[in-house]
C-alpha positions as CSV (number, residue, x, y, z in Angstrom):
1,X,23.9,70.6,-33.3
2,X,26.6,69.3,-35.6
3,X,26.5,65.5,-36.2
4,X,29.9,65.4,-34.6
5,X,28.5,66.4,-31.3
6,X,27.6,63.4,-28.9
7,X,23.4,64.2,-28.5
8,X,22.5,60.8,-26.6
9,X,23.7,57.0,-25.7
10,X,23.1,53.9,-26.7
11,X,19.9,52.1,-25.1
12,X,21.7,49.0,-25.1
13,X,25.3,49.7,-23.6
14,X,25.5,53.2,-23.3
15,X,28.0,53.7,-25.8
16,X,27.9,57.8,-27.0
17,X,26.2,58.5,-30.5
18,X,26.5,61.0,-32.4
19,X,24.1,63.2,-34.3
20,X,25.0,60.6,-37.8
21,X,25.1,57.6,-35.9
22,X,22.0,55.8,-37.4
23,X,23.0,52.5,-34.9
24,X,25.3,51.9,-32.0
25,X,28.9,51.7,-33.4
26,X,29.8,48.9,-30.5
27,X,26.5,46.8,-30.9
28,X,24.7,48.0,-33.8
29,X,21.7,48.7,-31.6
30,X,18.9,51.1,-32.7
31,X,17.6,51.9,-28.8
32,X,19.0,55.9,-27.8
33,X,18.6,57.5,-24.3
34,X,18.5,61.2,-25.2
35,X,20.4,62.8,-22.1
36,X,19.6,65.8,-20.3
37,X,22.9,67.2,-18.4
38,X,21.8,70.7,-17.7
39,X,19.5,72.0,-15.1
40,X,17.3,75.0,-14.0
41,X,14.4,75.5,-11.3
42,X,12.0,77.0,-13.3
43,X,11.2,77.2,-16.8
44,X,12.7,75.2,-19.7
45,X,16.6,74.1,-19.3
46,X,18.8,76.0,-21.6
47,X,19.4,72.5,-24.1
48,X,15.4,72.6,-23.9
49,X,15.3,76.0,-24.7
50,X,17.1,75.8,-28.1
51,X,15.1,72.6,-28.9
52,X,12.3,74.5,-28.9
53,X,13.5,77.5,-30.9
54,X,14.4,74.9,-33.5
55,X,11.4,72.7,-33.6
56,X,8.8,75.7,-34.3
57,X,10.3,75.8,-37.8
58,X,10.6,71.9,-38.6
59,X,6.6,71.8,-36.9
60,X,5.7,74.4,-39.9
61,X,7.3,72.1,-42.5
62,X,5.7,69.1,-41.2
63,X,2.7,70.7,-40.4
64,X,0.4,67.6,-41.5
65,X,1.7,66.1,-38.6
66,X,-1.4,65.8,-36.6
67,X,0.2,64.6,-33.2
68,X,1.6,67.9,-33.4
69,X,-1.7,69.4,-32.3
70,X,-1.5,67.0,-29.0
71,X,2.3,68.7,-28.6
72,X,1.1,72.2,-28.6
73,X,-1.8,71.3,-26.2
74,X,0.9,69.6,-24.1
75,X,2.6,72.8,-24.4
76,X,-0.2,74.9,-22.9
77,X,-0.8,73.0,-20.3
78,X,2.4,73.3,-19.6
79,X,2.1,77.2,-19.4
80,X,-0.6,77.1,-17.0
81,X,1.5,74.6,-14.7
82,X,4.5,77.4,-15.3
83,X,2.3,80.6,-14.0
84,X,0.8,78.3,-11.0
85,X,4.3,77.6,-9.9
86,X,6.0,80.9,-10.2
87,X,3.0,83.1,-9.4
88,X,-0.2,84.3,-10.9
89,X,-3.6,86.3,-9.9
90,X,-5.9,84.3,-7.4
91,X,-8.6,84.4,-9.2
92,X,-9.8,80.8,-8.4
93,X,-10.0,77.9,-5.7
94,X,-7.0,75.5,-4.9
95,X,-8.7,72.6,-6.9
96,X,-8.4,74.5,-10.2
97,X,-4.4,74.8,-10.1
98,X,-4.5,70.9,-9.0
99,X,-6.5,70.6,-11.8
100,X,-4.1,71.9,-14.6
101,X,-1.3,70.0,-13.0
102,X,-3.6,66.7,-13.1
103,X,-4.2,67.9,-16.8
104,X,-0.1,68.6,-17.9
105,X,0.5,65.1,-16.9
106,X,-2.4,63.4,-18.1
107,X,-2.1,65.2,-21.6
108,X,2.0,64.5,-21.6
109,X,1.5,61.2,-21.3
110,X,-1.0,60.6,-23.6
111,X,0.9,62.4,-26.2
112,X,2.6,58.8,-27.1
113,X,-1.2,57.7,-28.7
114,X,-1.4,60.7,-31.0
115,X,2.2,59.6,-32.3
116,X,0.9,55.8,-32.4
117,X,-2.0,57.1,-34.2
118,X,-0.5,59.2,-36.6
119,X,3.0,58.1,-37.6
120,X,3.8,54.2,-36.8
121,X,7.1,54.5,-38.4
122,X,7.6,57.8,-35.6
123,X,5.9,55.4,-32.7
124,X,8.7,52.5,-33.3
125,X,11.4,54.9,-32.8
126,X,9.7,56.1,-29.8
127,X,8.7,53.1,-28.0
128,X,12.3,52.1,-26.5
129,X,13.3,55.4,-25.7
130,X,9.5,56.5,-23.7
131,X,9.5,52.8,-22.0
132,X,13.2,53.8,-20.6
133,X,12.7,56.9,-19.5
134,X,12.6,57.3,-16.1
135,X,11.0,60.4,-15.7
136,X,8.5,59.4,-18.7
137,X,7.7,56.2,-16.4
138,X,7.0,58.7,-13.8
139,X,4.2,61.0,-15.7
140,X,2.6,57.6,-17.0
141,X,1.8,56.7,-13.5
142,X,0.8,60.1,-12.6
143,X,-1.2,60.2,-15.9
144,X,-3.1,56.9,-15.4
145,X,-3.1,57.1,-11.5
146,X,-5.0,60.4,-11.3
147,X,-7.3,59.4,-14.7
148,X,-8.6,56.3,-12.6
149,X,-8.2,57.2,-8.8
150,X,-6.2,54.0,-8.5
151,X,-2.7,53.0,-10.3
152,X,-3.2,49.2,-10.7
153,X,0.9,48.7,-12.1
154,X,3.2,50.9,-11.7
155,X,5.8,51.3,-14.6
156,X,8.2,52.9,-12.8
157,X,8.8,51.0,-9.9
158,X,8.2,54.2,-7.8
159,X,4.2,54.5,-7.2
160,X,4.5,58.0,-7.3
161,X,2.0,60.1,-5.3
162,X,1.3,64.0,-4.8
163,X,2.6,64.8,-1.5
164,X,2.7,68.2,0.5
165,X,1.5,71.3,-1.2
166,X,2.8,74.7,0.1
167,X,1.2,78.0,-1.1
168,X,2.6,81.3,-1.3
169,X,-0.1,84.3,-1.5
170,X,0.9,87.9,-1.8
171,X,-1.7,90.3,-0.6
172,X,-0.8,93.9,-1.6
173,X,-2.2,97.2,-2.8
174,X,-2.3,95.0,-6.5
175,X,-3.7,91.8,-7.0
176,X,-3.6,89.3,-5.0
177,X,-1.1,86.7,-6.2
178,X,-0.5,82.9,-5.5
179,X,2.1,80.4,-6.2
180,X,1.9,76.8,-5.5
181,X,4.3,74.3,-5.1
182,X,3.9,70.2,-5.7
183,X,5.6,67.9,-4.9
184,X,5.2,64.3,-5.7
185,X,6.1,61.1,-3.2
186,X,8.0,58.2,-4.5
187,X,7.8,54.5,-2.8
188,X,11.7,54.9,-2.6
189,X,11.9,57.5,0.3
190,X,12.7,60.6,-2.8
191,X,10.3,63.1,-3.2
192,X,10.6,65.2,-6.6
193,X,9.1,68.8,-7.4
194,X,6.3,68.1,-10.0
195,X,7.7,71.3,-12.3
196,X,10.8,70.0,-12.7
197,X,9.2,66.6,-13.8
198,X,6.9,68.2,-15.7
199,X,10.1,70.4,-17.2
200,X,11.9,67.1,-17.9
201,X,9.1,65.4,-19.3
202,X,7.9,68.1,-21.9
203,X,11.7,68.3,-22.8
204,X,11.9,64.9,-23.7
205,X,9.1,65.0,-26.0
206,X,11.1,68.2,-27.6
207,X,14.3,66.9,-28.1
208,X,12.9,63.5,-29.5
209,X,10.5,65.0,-31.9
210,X,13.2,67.2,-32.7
211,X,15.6,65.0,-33.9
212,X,13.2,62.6,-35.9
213,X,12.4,65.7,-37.8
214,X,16.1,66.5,-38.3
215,X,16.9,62.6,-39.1
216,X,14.1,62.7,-42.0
């Protein structure tokens, strides 16, 4: 990314910064909302995609970062979440693929405390652009509502809740094979597929770590 090339907007206005904007040229505010324009179905979205290319390498050089260990955990989770979705062996009950869902989201979330913990300067930046996230919002209520049965306040306005669930199983002279689809309910009428949250969410963790890294 050159630092000509508009990367995200101003928290504030929503005037467009560019890669050396340090603060909003209009109002000198610090606040970004990294933007997301592409889209994909399954898998990591192509801006994702060469996000994560390019954070491997700045991950080795700051490699005593240790919420970086909570990102690659993220990561796997997010894996799991990946084969349950497009299709994997059924080699276990319905509640185990529930399970790694629950666990993407809960681990996604919670991502924000190993930052807090282990770089305050890092958590500062973060704090403005997590808190006005809307799909961020989203996979803290799902985090804390399926951690303590009840969601008590919901951030996002939208007390999100997992909806219908439709299965796919392919019986055959192989394996048998299962994919599983979630979606999740919003209070607002809209009901969202929980891959592509989970696909948005684990892509805003990768373009904003990125860019710190690139900043410092």
């Amino acid at each position: 990314m050159s630092s000509n090339e508009v990367w995200a907007t101003c928290g504030d206005c929503g005037e467009e910064l560019k890669q050396s904007d340090k603060q909003c040229p209009r109002c000198g505010s610090t606040k970004k909302a990294f933007e997301r324009k592409a889209s994909v179905a399954i898998g990591l979205k192509a801006s994702a995609s060469y996000v994560h290319e390019g954070l491997r390498k700045d991950e080795e050089k700051d490699s005593g970062s240790r919420y970086l260990e909570q990102l690659d955990r993220v990561k796997r989770w997010y894996e799991e979440f990946k084969l349950t979705d497009q299709g994997r062996p059924h080699d276990h009950s319905s509640d185990f693929y529930q399970d790694q869902v629950y666990a993407f989201f809960q681990n996604c979330w919670h991502l924000k405390d190993w930052v807090k913990n282990d770089n305050v300067g890092l958590y500062k930046e973060l704090r403005d652009s997590i808190h006005s996230d809307p799909e961020m919002q989203l996979c803290r209520d799902i985090c804390n509502g399926t951690k303590h049965l009840v969601l008590k306040e919901s951030r996002s306005g939208e007390d999100p809740q997992f909806g219908q669930k439709k299965f796919r199983v392919a019986v055959g002279s192989g394996p048998t094979t299962i994919s599983v689809k979630y979606t999740i309910d919003k209070s607002s009428g809209r009901t969202v597929d929980a891959f592509e949250l989970a696909t948005k969410c684990l892509e805003f963790w990768e373009i904003f770590i990125r860019e710190q890294v690139l900043r410092d």
